[in-house]
N, C-alpha and C positions, 0 to 999 in steps of 0.2 A: 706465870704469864708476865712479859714484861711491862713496863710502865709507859704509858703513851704521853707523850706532851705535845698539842696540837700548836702551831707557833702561826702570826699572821702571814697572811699570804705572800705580804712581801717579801717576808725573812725567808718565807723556803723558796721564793725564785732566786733571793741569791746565793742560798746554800747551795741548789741545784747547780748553778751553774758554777758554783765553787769546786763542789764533787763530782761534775761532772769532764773540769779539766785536770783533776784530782786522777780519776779513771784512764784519760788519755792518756797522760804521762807517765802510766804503769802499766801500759798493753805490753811491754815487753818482759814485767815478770808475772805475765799470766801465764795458765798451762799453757805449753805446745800447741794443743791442739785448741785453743780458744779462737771466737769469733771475732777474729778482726773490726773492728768499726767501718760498717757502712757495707758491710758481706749481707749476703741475702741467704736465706733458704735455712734449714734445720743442720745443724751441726752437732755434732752429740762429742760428751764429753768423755770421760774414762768412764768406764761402767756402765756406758749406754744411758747419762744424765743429760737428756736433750731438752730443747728450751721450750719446745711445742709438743703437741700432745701425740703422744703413737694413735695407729687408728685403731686399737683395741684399747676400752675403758674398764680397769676393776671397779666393784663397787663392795664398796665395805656394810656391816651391818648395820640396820637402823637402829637409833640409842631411843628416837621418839614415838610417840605414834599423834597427831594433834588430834585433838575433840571436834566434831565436823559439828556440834552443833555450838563450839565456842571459837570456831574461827571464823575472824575478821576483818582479814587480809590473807590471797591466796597466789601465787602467782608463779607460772610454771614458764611462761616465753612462748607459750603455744599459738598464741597470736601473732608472731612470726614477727616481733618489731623490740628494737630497745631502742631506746627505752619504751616501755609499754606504755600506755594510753594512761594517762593520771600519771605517769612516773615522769621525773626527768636527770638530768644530767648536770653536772661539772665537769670539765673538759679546762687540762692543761696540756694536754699534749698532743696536738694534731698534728702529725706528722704523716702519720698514715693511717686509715681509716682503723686498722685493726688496735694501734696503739691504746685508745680509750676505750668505754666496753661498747662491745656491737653484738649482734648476732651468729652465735654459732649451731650449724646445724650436720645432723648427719652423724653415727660412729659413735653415737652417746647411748649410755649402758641406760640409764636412765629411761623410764616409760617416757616417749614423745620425741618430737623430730629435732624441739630447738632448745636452747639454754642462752645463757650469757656468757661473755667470756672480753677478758684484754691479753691482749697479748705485748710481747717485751719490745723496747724500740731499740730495733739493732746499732741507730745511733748514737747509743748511750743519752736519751736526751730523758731527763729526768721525769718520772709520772705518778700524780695526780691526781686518781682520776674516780668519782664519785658516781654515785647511782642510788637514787632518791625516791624514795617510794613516797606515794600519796599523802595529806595530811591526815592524821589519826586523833583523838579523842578518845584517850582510854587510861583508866586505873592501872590496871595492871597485863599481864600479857606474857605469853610464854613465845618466844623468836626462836624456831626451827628453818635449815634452810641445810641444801647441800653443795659442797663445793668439792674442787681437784686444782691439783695445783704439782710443782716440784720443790719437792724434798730439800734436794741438792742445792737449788738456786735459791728459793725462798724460805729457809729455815735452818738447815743442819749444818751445810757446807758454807755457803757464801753468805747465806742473811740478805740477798737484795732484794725480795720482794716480799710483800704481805698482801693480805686480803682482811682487811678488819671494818668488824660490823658497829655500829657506831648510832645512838639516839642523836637526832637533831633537833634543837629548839630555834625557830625563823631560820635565821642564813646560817649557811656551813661557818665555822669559825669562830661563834660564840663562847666566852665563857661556862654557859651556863649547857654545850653540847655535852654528850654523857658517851665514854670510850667503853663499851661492851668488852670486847676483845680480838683475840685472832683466831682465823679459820684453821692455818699453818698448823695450830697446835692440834688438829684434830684427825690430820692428812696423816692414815699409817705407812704409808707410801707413797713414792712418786705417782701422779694420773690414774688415782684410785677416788671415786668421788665420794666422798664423808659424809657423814649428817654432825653440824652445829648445832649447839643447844645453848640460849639464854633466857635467864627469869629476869623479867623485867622491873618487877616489883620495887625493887628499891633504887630502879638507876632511871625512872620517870619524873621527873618534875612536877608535873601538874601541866592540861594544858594541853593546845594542838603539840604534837611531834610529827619530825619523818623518820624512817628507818633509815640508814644511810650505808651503805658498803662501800669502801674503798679500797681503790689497788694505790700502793706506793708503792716504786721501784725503781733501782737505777741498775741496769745490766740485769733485771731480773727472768721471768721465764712466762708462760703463759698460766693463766688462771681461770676456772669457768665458775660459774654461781648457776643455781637450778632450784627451784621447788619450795620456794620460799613460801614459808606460815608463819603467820600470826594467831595467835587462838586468846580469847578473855575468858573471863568466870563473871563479866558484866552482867547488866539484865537483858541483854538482848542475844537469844542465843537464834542463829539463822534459821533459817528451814533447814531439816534434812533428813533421811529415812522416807523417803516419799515413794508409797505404790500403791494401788489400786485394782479391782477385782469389779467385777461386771455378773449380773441376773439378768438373764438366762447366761449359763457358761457358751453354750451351740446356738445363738440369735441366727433367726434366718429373717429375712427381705421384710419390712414393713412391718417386722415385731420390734417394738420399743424395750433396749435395751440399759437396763440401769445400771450406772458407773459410781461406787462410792471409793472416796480416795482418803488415804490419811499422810498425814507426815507429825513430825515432830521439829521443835521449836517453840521459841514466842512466839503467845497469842496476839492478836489475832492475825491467822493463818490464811491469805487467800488462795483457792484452786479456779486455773482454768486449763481446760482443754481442748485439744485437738483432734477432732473425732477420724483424720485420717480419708476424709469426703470432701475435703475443703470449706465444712464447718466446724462451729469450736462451742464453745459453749463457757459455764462457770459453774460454781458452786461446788464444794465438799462430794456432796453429791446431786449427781443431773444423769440427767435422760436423752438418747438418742436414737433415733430409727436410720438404718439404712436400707435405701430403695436399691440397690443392686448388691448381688452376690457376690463377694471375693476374700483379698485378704489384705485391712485394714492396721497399721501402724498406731496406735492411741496413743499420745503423750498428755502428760497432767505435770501442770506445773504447781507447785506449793511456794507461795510468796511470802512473809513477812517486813516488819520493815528494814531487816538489816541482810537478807538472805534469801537463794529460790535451791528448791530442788527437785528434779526432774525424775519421772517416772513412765518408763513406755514397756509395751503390750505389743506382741501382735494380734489381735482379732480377726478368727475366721467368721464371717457370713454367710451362710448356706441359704439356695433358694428356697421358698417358703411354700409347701405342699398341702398346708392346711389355711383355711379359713384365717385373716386375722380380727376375727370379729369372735369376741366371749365375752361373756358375764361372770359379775361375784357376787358372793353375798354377805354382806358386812352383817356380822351376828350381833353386834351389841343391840343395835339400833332397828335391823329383822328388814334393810332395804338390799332391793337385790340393784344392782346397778353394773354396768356393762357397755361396749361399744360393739353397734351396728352400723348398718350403711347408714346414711346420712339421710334425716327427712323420711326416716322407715317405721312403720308400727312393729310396736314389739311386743307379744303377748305372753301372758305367765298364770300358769296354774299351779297352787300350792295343794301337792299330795300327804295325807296322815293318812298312814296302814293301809296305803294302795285306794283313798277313798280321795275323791279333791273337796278341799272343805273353802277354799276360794279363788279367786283368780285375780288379773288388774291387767292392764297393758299403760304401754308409753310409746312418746313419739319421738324420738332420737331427734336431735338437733341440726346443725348443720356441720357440727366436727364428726356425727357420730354416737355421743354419750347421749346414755338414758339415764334413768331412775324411777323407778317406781316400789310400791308398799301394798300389802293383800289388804282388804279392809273387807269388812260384812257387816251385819245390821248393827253390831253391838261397836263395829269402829276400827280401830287398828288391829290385828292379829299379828300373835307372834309368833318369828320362824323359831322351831324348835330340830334339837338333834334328830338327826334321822327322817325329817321330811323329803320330800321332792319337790324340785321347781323343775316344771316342764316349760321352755324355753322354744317358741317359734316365731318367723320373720324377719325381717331384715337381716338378715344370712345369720342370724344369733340361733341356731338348732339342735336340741339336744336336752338329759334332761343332768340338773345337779344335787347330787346328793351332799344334804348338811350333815357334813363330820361335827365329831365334836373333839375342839383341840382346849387343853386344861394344861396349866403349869404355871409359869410362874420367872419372877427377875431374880437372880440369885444375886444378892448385892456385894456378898463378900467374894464370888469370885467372876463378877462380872460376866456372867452370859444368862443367857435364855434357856430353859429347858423347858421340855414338857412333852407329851405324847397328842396324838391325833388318833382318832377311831372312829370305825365306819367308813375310813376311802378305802381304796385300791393303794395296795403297799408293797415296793418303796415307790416314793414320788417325793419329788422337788417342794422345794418349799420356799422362803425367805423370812428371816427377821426384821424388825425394823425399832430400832430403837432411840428415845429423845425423851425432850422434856414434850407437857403437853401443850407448854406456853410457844413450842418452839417451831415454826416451820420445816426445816431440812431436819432430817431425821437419818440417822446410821443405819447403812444396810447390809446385811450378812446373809449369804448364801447358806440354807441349809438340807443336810440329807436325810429325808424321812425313812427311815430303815423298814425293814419287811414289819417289825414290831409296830408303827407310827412312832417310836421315839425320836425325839431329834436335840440337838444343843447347837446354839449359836454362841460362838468365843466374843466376845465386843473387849477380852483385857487385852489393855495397850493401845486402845482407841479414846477408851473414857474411861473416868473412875464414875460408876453407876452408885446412886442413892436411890434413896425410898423415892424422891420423887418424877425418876424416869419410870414411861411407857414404853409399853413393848407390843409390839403388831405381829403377828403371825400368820402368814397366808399357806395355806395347801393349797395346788395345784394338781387339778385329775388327770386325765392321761387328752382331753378335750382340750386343755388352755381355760378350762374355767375354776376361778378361785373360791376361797372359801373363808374369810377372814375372822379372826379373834382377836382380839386385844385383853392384855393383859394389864391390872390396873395396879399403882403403886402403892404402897402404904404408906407415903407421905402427905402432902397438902402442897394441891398446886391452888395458888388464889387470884382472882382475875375481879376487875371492882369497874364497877360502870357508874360513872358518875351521873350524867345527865339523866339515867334511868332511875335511881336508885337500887341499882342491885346488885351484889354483888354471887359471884360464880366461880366453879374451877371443880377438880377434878380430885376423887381422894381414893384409899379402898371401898369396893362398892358395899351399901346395906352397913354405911357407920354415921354416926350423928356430927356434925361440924357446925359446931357455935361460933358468935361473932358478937362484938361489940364494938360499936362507936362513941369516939371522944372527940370534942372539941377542947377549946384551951380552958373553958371551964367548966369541963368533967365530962362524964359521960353523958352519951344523946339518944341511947338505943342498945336494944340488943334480938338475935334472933339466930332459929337453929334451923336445919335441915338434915333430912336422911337422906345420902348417897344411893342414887337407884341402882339397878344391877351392872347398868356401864361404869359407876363410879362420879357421875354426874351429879351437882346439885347447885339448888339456884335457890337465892333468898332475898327478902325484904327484912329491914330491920325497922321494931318498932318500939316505940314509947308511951306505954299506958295504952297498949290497942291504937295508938294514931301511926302511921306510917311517917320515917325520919326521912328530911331529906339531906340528901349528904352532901355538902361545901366542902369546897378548896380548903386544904388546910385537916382535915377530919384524919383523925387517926383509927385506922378498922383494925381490928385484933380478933384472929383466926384461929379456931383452936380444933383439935381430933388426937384423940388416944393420946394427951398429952404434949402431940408437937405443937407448936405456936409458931404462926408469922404474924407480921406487923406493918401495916402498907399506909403510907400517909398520901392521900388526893392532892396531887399537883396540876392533872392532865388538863391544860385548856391549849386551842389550837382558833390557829386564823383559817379559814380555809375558802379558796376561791373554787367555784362550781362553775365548768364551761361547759353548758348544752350544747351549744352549735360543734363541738367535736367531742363529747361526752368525756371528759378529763378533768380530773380532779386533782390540784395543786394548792400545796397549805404548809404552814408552818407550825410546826410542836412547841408552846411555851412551859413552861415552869415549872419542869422538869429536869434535873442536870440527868444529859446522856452522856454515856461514853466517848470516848476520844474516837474511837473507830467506827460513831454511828452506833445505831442497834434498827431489829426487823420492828415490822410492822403492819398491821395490816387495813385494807378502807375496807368497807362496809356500805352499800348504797342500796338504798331501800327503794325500789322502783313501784311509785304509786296508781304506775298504770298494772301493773304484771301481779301487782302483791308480794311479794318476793325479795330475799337480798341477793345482791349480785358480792364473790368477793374479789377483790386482788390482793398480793403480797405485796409490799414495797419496803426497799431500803431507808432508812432514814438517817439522815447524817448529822454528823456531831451539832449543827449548826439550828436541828429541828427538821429540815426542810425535806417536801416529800412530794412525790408526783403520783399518779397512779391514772392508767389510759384504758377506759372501761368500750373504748369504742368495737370492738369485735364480739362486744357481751348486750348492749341493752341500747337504745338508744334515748339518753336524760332526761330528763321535765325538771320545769323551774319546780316540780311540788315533788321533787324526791329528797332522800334526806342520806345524810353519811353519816356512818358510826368510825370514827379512828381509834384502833386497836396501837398499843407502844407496847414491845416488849420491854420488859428492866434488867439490869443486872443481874439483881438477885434473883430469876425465873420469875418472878409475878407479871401481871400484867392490869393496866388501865387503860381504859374505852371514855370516850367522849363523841355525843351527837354534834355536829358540825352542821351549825345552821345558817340556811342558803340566804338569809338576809344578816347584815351584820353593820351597825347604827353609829356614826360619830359622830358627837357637838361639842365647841368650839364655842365658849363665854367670851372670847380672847379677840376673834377675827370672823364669829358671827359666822361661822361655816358647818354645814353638814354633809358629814360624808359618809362612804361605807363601801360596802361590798356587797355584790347580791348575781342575780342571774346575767350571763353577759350578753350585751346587745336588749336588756330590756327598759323598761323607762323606771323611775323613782320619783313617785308622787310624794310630796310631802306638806305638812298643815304645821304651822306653828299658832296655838292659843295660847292665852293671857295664863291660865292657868286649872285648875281641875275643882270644882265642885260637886261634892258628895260622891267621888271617886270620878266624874267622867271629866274629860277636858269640856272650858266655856270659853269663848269669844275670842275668834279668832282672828290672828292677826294678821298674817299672809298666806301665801301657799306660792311653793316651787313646783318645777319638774327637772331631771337630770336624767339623761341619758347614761346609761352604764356602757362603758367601754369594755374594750376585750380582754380587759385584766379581771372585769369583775367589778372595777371602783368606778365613785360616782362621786360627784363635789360639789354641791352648790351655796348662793345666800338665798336668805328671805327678801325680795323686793318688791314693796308698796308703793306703786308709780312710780320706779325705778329708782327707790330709794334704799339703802340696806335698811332691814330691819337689825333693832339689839336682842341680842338671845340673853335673857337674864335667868338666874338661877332657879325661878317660880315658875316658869314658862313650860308648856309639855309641847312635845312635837309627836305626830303620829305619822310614819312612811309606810307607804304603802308601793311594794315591786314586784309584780304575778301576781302567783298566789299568794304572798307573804307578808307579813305587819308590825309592825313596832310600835309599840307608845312609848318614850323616851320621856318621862319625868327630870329636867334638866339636873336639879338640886345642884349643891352647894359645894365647889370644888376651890379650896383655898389653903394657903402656906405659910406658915411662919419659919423664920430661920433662926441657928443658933452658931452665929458667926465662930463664937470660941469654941465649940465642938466638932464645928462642921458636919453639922444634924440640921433637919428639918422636922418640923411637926404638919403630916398632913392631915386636913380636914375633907372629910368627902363620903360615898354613901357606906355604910356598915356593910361590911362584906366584899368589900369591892379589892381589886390589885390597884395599887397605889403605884405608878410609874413615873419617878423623876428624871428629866436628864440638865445639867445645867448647861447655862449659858453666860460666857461675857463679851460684853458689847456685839452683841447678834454673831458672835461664833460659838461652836460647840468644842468643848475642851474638857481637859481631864485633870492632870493636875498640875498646870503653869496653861497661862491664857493663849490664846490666839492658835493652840494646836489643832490638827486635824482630825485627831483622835478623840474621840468622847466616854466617859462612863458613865452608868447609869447604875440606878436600885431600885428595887421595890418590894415593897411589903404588902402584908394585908389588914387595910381597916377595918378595927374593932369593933365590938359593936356600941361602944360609944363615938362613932366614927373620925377617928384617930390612930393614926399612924405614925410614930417615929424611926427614923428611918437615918442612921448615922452610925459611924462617923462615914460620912460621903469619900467616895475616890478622889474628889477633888477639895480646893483649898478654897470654903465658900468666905466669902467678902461683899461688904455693899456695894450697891449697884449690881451684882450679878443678876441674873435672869434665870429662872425655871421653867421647864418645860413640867406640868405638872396634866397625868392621865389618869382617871380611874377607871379601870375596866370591870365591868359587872360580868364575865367573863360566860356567865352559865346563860344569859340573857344574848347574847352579841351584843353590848352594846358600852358604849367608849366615852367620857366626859373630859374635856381639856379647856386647860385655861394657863396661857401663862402669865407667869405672875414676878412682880419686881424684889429684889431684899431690899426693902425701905432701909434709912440712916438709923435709926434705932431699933437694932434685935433684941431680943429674949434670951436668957437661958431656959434649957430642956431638961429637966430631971429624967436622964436619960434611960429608956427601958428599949434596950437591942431587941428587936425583931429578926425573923432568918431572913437574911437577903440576899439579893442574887445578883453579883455586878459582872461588868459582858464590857467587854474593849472591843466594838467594832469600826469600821468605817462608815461615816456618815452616808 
């Protein structure tokens, strides 16, 4: 391959125009049959060596094939424009539109209608001419692309033109640009289009690039370029392999059909869809009904962040000759649940050996769904294999017979098996498989054979462990199911702080012990047996006293030898709107993932008795909404439980309480959050005797605005009062109440470390953020960016908390909070670095620093 030497720009416009009066003054020992200067049209040489492309194109064999899920750049001209959108140009030779590269369409062998292409300028006016693809960020990378070109002109016979592909670092011309090679050399033939292959691995620099292809030629001929790839072995590999399958296969009108979709790539993976009715939908897997019968288009798009790939269907819809009103009956748990018309009584009678041994009915709500449980004198009864539920009213009619389905998750080759007995056989079925921490759950169509055998395949979707669940419904020849779950042998663990208990999910009828630790030693321990759904719930205790368990506590899970290990971080802000029943809040002290994670609320409705739930997303940042208004309508005296998923599949819960307290030593302010639009009475006394507050000092009121918050002073004949650190305040907003013991909220600093020593209640989150001269900054003054840390005090109530994101110096300012985070309630004071600091024998606490915008 020859040696390329790119030379300044200037020097090749006067080469150019050196070799190009070079060329005039030797048109007369060209062949015979050569193109005169300034002749138009296709001329062909001896041998049929023409300078433009005939209208039949050979196409030689692929040498490559790229990785669809390691390309990074794609680009075919199918967009009908060159340069394409992100790409642009260098242009030396306008003469005529065709001379630089433009679009050629039409007569290409090639799959699709367009390519690139230059063609030669019958003026002999020298060219140029470049074609620059996007800027790129990549390690390494393999450059496939195909091209045509002539033989005779650009390579064997005359040598006037090339096509060479070329790394660019900023502007064409650099130094430090990296010469790939020639297309020429790959061409077996005149107008036969090739496949190019470059590793790029050793000829990247480091650093943004372009790809760069250039035509140089003087008298040369036409050239096309087509199908350009880029592919990496980076960590981001696209979407791609995306398709998807739907339960029921035959949906008819107003039966809800489920769509689960997969692809491959980096995680995380988003799907959304196009149901082909002119709604869409989202999620891995989702559900959709259509209300008229035909035949429907589905596309499902798989997104990540570097890649999409598309997956469509056609779905027929048949109109629907049955009832869509059925029942099922979830076996773990013995509740039969089902949808009826809406606002209908629904009655059930449970039969053993043809005998009814109890009954129950339910009143369907306003979507529809019921739920109800048998009960007799001794309480709950349980549905056993082979009874009957006789089902009538609100068009739910008919009776169902409980199969009994047994089997089991085969981990090592990822499916489902097991058998059903006692239905009607063959009949449809579905799997459904996840974690139990997990909302969206995988679903797989299965065929229950004339036996009840069946197997659901999940390899290639997920690599299954002990601690995936698996769901299996039969489905009778009525539309009514029959549901079983099967339970993992591992340990799923789920810890509720504010309750003390923790919970989750393991094989059923096995013992799961637990222990808690603080920082110093252990605080508890305690067991449970898994009941026959695999369910178990416990208190842990100390010498017979119930522990309560703090931020910070380490729970250590144990069964048949597996162990997790979960440390309590979960505390959350959360604001409570009655007046549109909506619940928005923020997740603290917790690192979540870059992509967010689920989550779920929880509201306890103190008029109904009852929790209501929702699922919600929650984003990298904590923050979370959840809109309970089509489910209950709120009271200031209901209460929320916030569910986080984690990484690792565990989960933690925290009650989220509707008043929430902050004082302010500093500017003599209290604030908080509580129900919106109600009032916030509050009492500040001198101090507490023999535990109750005495003698008080003033009293406020605040109105709570529609965020939730509320802000006031204490003023004694319009005077502020001082909140000093002995002083208790009691808020009283609804139903709701606070006593707020102010205590002792103070800082010392360690100029040479850039550490602080905080003082403040035992147990509390310690929250600094700094300040100089009244701006928040991070690390040089007067920025607009700030950092922050926080620890938690000891219980000698002490906190150090360094070395700071910032460069602390006297005269700085702290913004210093203690949150009692299980209590809601908040202590602030800020405080000066006096001219003579301390040093800190310094003992690192884990802390948590956050670059936000003020």
């Amino acid at each position: 391959m020859p040696t390329r030497i790119y030379l300044p720009q200037k020097i090749i416009c006067w080469l150019g125009l050196l070799l190009a009066i070079l060329a005039l003054s030797s048109v007369e020992s060209a062949p015979p049959t050569a193109l005169a200067a300034g002749s138009a049209g296709q001329v062909l040489q001896p041998g049929g060596t023409a300078k433009q492309a005939p209208g039949a194109i050979g196409v030689d064999r692929q040498i490559h094939t790229p990785r669809p899920a390691g390309i990074v750049l794609e680009e075919d001209f199918e967009g009908g424009a060159v340069p394409p959108a992100g790409w642009t140009q260098l242009i030396t030779n306008a003469s005529f539109p065709t001379t630089t590269w433009n679009l050629r369409s039409g007569s290409a062998s090639l799959p699709g209608e367009y390519s690139a292409q230059v063609q030669y300028d019958p003026s002999l006016v020298p060219q140029d001419e470049w074609l620059l693809s996007p800027e790129l960020n990549i390690e390494d990378g393999t450059l496939s692309f195909w091209s045509f070109g002539s033989v005779y002109w650009c390579r064997d016979t005359y040598d006037n033109c090339h096509l060479e592909a070329w790394v660019v670092v900023d502007e064409v011309g650099g130094a430090d640009d990296v010469y790939l090679g020639l297309a020429d050399e790959d061409w077996p033939t005149s107008w036969t289009w090739a496949q190019s292959v470059f590793d790029l691995g050793s000829a990247l620099p480091g650093g943004p690039v372009r790809l760069g292809f250039r035509y140089v030629g003087l008298d040369g001929a036409q050239v096309a370029l087509d199908d350009i790839s880029l592919e990496t072995s980076g960590d981001c590999d696209p979407a791609y392999g995306a398709d998807f399958f739907w339960v029921p296969i035959s949906p008819t009108t107003g039966q809800w059909v489920t769509f689960s979709g997969h692809a491959s790539g980096t995680q995380p993976l988003d799907y959304n869809w196009t149901w082909g009715d002119g709604h869409t939908g989202s999620g891995a897997t989702a559900a959709h009904m259509y209300a008229e019968a035909g035949d429907y288009s589905v596309q499902m798009t798989a997104t990540n962040a570097c890649g999409a790939s598309l997956a469509s269907h056609m779905l027929t819809v048949a109109t629907s000759t049955v009832s869509p009103y059925y029942a099922f009956v979830n076996q773990p748990w013995d509740w039969v649940e089902g949808l009826a018309a809406a606002e209908s009584t629904v009655q059930a009678t449970l039969r053993r050996s043809d005998s009814p041994i109890a009954s129950a009915n339910a009143t369907s709500d306003a979507e529809g769904f019921f739920a109800l449980e048998f009960r007799d004198a001794n309480g709950h009864v349980d549905i056993q294999v082979g009874d009957e539920i006789v089902l009538s009213g609100g068009e739910v009619d008919g009776t169902i017979v409980v199969v009994d389905t047994y089997g089991g998750i085969d981990v090592a080759e990822d499916t489902v098996v097991g058998q059903v007995s006692g239905g009607e056989f063959p009949a449809q079925g579905t799997a459904w498989l996840g974690y139990a921490t997990a909302r969206n759950f995988m679903v797989e169509p299965v065929a229950i054979d004339e036996n009840g055998f069946f197997l659901a395949d999940f390899g290639g979707q997920v690599d299954v462990d002990d601690d995936h669940v698996a769901k299996v419904v039969y489905q009778d020849p009525q539309g009514n199911e029959v549901v079983q779950v099967f339970y993992p042998g591992g340990l799923d663990v789920r810890t509720l702080i504010s309750e003390d208990r923790i919970e989750g999910v393991a094989a059923p009828s096995t013992t799961v012990r637990a222990l808690v630790a603080d920082a110093d030693g252990p605080k508890g321990t305690g067991d449970a047996v898994t009941d026959e759904t695999g369910f178990y719930s416990m208190q842990l205790y100390d010498r017979g006293y119930p522990v309560d368990l703090r931020l910070g506590d380490r729970i250590t899970v144990t069964k048949a030898g597996r162990t997790r290990q979960v440390e309590l971080g979960l505390y959350h802000v959360t604001h409570i709107q009655t007046w549109n029943s909506r619940i928005d809040g923020t997740v603290l002290g917790l690192a979540l993932p870059a992509e967010g994670t689920e989550g779920r609320v929880d509201v306890w409705s103190a008029v109904e008795k009852r929790w209501y739930t929702q699922y919600v997303g929650i984003a990298a940042d904590g923050s979370y909404g959840a809109d309970f208004a089509d489910l209950l309508e709120m009271t200031s005296a209901d209460v929320i439980r916030l569910w986080v998923t984690l990484p690792d599949g565990t989960q933690q819960a925290a009650l989220g309480w509707p008043l929430h307290v902050g004082v302010s030593t500093s500017d003599n302010t209290v604030w908080g959050f509580s129900t919106v639009s109600s009032t916030a009475q509050i009492t500040l006394y001198r101090g507490l005797e023999d535990g109750a507050p005495v003698d008080v000092i003033g009293t406020a009121s605040a109105t709570v605005d529609k965020r939730g918050y509320f802000s006031t002073t204490i003023l004694v004949e319009g005077t502020p009062q001082d909140i000093m650190p002995s002083n208790v305040l009691m808020v009283q907003a609804g139903e709701h109440a606070r006593t707020v013991f102010v205590g002792l909220v103070d800082l010392v600093a360690d100029v040479d470390n850039d550490a602080v020593l905080v003082l403040g209640p035992a147990g509390s989150v310690a929250h600094v953020e700094g300040r100089r001269h009244g701006v928040l900054r991070e690390d040089a003054p007067y920025q607009e960016s700030y950092g922050w840390a926080q620890g938690t005090v000891g219980p000698n109530g002490k906190a150090v908390l360094g070395p700071l994101p910032f460069d602390v110096q006297v005269d700085d300012w702290f913004d210093v909070t203690c949150y009692l985070v299980e209590e809601g309630i908040a202590i602030h004071r800020l405080i000066a670095v006096p001219e003579e600091t301390i040093s800190i024998m310094m003992v690192y606490l884990p802390l948590t620093f956050k670059h936000a915008q003020p």
